[in-house]
Every structure is written in C-alpha cells, then in structure tokens.
C-alpha positions in Angstrom: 42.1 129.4 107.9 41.7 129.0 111.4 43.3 126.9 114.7 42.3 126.7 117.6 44.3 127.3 120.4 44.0 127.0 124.6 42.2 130.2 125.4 43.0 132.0 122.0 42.3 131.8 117.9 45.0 132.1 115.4 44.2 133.1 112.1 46.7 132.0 109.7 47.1 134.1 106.5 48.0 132.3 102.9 51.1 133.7 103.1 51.9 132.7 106.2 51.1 129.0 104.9 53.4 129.5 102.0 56.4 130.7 104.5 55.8 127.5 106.2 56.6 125.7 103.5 53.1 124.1 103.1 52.4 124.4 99.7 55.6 123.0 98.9 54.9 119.7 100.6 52.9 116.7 99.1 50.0 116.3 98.5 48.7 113.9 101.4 50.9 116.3 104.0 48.8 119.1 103.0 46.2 117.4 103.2 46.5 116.2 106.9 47.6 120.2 107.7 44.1 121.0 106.0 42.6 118.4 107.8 43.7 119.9 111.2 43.0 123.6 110.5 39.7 122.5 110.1 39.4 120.2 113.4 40.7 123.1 115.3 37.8 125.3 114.0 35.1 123.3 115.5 36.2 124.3 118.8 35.8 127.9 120.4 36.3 129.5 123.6 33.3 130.9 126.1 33.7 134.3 128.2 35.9 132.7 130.6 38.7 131.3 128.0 37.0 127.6 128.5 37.1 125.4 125.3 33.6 124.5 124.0 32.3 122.7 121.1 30.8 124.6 118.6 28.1 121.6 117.8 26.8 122.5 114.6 29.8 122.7 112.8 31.2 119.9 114.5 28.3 118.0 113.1 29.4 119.2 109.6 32.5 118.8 109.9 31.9 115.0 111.2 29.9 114.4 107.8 32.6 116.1 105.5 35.6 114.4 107.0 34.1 111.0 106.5 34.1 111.5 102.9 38.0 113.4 103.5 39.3 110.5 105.3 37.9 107.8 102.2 39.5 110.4 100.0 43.1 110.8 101.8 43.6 107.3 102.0 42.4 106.3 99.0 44.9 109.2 97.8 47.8 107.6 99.4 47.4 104.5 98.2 47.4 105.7 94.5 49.5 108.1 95.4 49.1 111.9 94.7 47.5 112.3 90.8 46.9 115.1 89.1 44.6 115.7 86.4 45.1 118.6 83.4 42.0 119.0 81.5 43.2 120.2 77.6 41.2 121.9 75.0 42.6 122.3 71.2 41.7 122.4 67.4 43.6 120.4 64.4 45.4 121.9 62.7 46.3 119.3 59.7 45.6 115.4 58.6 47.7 113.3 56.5 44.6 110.3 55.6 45.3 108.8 52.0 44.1 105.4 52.9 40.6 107.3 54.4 41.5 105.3 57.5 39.4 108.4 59.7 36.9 107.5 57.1 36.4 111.6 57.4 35.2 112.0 60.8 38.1 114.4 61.7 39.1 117.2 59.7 40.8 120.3 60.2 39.2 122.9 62.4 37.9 120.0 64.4 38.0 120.6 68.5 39.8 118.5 70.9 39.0 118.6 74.6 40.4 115.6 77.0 42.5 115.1 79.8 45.8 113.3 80.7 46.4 111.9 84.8 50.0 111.6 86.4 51.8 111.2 89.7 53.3 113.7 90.9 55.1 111.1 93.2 57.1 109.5 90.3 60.7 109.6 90.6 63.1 111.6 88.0 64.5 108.1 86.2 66.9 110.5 84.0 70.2 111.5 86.5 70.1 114.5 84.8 70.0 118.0 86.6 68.7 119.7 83.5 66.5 116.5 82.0 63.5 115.1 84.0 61.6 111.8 82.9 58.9 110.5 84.4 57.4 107.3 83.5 53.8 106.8 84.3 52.5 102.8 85.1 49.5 103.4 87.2 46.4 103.2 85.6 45.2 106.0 86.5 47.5 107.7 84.7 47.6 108.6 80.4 45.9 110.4 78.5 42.7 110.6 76.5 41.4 112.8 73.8 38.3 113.1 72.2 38.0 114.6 68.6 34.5 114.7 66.5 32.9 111.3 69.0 36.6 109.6 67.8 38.3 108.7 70.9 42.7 108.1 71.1 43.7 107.4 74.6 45.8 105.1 76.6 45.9 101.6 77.6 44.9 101.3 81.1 46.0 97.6 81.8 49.1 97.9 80.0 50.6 101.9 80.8 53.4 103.4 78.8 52.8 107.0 79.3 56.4 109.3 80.1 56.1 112.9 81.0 59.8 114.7 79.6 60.7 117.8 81.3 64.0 119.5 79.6 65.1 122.7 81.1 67.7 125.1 79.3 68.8 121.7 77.4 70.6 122.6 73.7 69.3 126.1 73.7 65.7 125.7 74.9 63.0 124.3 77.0 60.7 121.4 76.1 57.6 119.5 77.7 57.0 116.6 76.2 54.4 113.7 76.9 54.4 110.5 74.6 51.7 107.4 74.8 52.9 104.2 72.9 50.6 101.8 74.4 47.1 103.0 73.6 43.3 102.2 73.2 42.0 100.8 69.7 39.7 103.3 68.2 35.7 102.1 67.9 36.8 101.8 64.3 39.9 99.1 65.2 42.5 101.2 64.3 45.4 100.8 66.2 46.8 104.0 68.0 50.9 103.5 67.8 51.4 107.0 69.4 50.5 110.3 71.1 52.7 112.8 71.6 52.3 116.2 72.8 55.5 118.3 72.7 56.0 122.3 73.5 59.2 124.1 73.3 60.4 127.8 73.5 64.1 129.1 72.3 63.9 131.8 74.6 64.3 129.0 77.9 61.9 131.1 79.6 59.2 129.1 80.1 60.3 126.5 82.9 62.9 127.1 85.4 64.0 123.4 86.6 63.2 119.9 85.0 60.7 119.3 87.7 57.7 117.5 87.5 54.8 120.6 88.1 50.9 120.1 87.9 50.5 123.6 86.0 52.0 123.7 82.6 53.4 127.4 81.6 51.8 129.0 79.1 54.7 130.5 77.3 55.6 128.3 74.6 56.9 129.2 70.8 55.8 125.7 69.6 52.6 123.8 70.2 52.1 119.8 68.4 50.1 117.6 68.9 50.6 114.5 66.8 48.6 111.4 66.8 49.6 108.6 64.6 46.9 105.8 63.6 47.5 102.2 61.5 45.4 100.2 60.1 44.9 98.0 57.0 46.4 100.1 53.7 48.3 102.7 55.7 48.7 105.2 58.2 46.9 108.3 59.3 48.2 111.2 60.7 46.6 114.2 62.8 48.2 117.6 64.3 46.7 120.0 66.6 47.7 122.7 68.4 46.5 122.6 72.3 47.0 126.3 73.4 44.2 125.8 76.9 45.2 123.3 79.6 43.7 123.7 83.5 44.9 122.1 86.3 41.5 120.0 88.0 41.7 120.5 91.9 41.8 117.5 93.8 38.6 117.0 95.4 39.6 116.2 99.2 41.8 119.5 99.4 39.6 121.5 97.7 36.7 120.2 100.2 38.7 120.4 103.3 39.6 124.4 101.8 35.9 125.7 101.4 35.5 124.0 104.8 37.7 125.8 106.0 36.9 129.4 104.5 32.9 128.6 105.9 34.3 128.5 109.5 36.0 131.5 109.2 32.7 133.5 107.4 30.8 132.0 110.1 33.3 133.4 113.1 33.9 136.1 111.6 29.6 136.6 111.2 29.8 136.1 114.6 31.7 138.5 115.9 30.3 141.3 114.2 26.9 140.4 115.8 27.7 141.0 119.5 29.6 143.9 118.7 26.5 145.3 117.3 
C-alpha cells in the first residue's frame, strides 16, 4: 500500500499496518485508512520533486470510490456486519409425525449463512462470558437443506451469539435463533442452535465477539427443532466448514490499492531499463 508524500513515496508494509494498530480498529476506521492509502496513490512526483496527478488512475479511482463512499456510509449506518458462509451434512432426524414429509434425511448437505455486528455490545458483565444479542435485520441466520429452508425472522430478530471462554472447564460458541421463518411447508421453526465446545480451552482465548470462528472444536451440533400439527421434528448436523465473506468496500478499496502499487512498481522497472 502506498502514500504519497511531499516530494517522496512511502511504501507501508502489512506489518507495518498491523503495528499501527490498524487491523485492530473497526471496521469503518479501516476503512477511511484504506480509503486514504489509496487517495495518496493517485498522486506522484516529476523529476523535480513536484506533485502531479497521475490522471488515469485518478480517473479510476474517482469511479471506484463512488461506489466506496455509497458502501462506507451505508456501512455505518448498519453498522459493521459480518457474514460467515457455513457448509455441513446431517447427521440424525427424530420425524415420527413425517412432519419433513422426507425431504431431509441423513447424509443431506447444509450450506447457509448467518450475519452479525460486530458492533454489538457484550450484555453479559462477565470477563470470561460474552453475549451478544443480534436485532438488526440484517443479522440471523439461514440454512438451506435438500430446497427446505430454516432461517430467521427478519422483522422480528432474536438471534444471540454466546462466547464462553475457559468457563467450567471449557470453551463454547454458541448461536441460538428463537424467532424464525415458517418453512414453505408451515411448519413453525421454534429454534436453531448451533453450539461447539472443546475441554481442552484451547480454542478461543477471550469471550470476544471475532468474525473468524476457530477451527479446533471437540464437539460440533447443529440442532434445529420444527412443530407442527401431531408433533415435533428434530434435525442434527455437524457443520465442520465456515468462511468468513470479505466485506465488499474494504476488499475493493484493497485490490485498489495493490493495482497502484503493480502499476508503480511496472513503472519503475521501465526507465531503469
């Protein structure tokens, strides 16, 4: 990444960034740092030490920020949410009513997503116990098993993210939805909750809300529950894949960044042949 300075360029080095702290501020403050680096790249210096504009990639860099600046607002007003794309395969149903009427069995694959904000406050005054509770509806989580879809109820959000560090001998990540989506069959959705836990309290070091989950976990449920006239139905899976979807102004504002520096970089190599 690049800035540009009164007669000089500064090339800043990721861990540089990291030392100064930027990748442990929020979102919309790295953004704006992003935003800058790339500003100051659109500007270069002739023979003399003169600043000049380097006009085609200000012209690009006009066009991309437009779309930046709709994105970082937008971002702020929703605040900073994260989305973590999951991928798993039941494991067991308990169905004697037929309420699934047989459309998911075991073996089935799950893929989905859930949202949150990072921005929510810790409402548990806990050092070792994090809860997050997620209202905006953005935020929840939806899964999609065999064309049968379980997800949460935008207009009316109930979705809490638990975080339990070194708490009774373990670690635990739990996320539970109570207020949830109908399926296309009408069966009502009274819950989905996701829980991982490892004994070895290895696998998260503070009850802070992170976008990437650790992969380290002894145990891995899934457990949706479904009502509906005659019964209950009950599905397990086991979700061992989750990734962490970029969000989209940062990650433009990045590759903008890494084409200035090919193209100075391109540059110089040419007059010094």
């Amino acid at each position: 990444m690049t800035m540009g300075g009164e007669s000089d360029t500064m090339v800043l080095s990721i861990g540089e960034l990291r030392r100064a702290r930027l990748f442990m501020q929020s979102g919309s403050e790295k953004k704006t740092v992003v935003f800058y680096c790339a500003l100051a790249a659109t500007r270069r210096t002739d023979d003399r030490g003169r600043m000049m504009e380097n006009r085609p990639v200000l012209f690009v860099f006009c066009l991309l920020s437009s779309v930046f600046c709709f994105l970082f607002f937008a971002g702020n007003a929703r605040g900073d949410i994260v989305k973590v794309d999951l991928y798993g395969e039941v494991t067991s149903i308990v169905d004697q009513a037929g309420l699934l009427g047989g459309q998911v069995n075991v073996g089935n694959e799950i893929t989905g997503w859930y949202r949150f904000d990072t921005s929510t406050p810790d409402s548990k005054p806990l050092t070792t116990e994090g809860d997050y509770q997620q209202t905006t509806p953005l935020c929840g989580i939806s899964l999609n098993i065999n064309g049968m879809l379980f997800a949460s109820q935008p207009t009316n959000m109930d979705f809490l993210i638990k975080v339990i560090n070194d708490t009774s001998s373990k670690d635990s990540y739990l996320l539970s939805s109570t207020s949830n989506l109908p399926t296309a069959g009408g069966l009502e959705v009274s819950s989905i909750h996701w829980q991982l836990d490892d004994s070895t309290c290895s696998a998260l070091s503070s009850d802070a809300l992170v976008a990437a989950i650790p992969q380290q976990w002894e145990s891995n449920v899934l457990d949706i529950t479904c009502r509906g006239a005659g019964g209950a139905a009950r599905i397990k899976a086991i979700i061992p894949y989750t990734e962490v979807v970029p969000e989209p102004a940062s990650a433009l504002m990045i590759s903008l960044g890494f084409l200035l520096i090919g193209r100075r970089r391109s540059k110089k190599s040419n007059i010094k042949k």
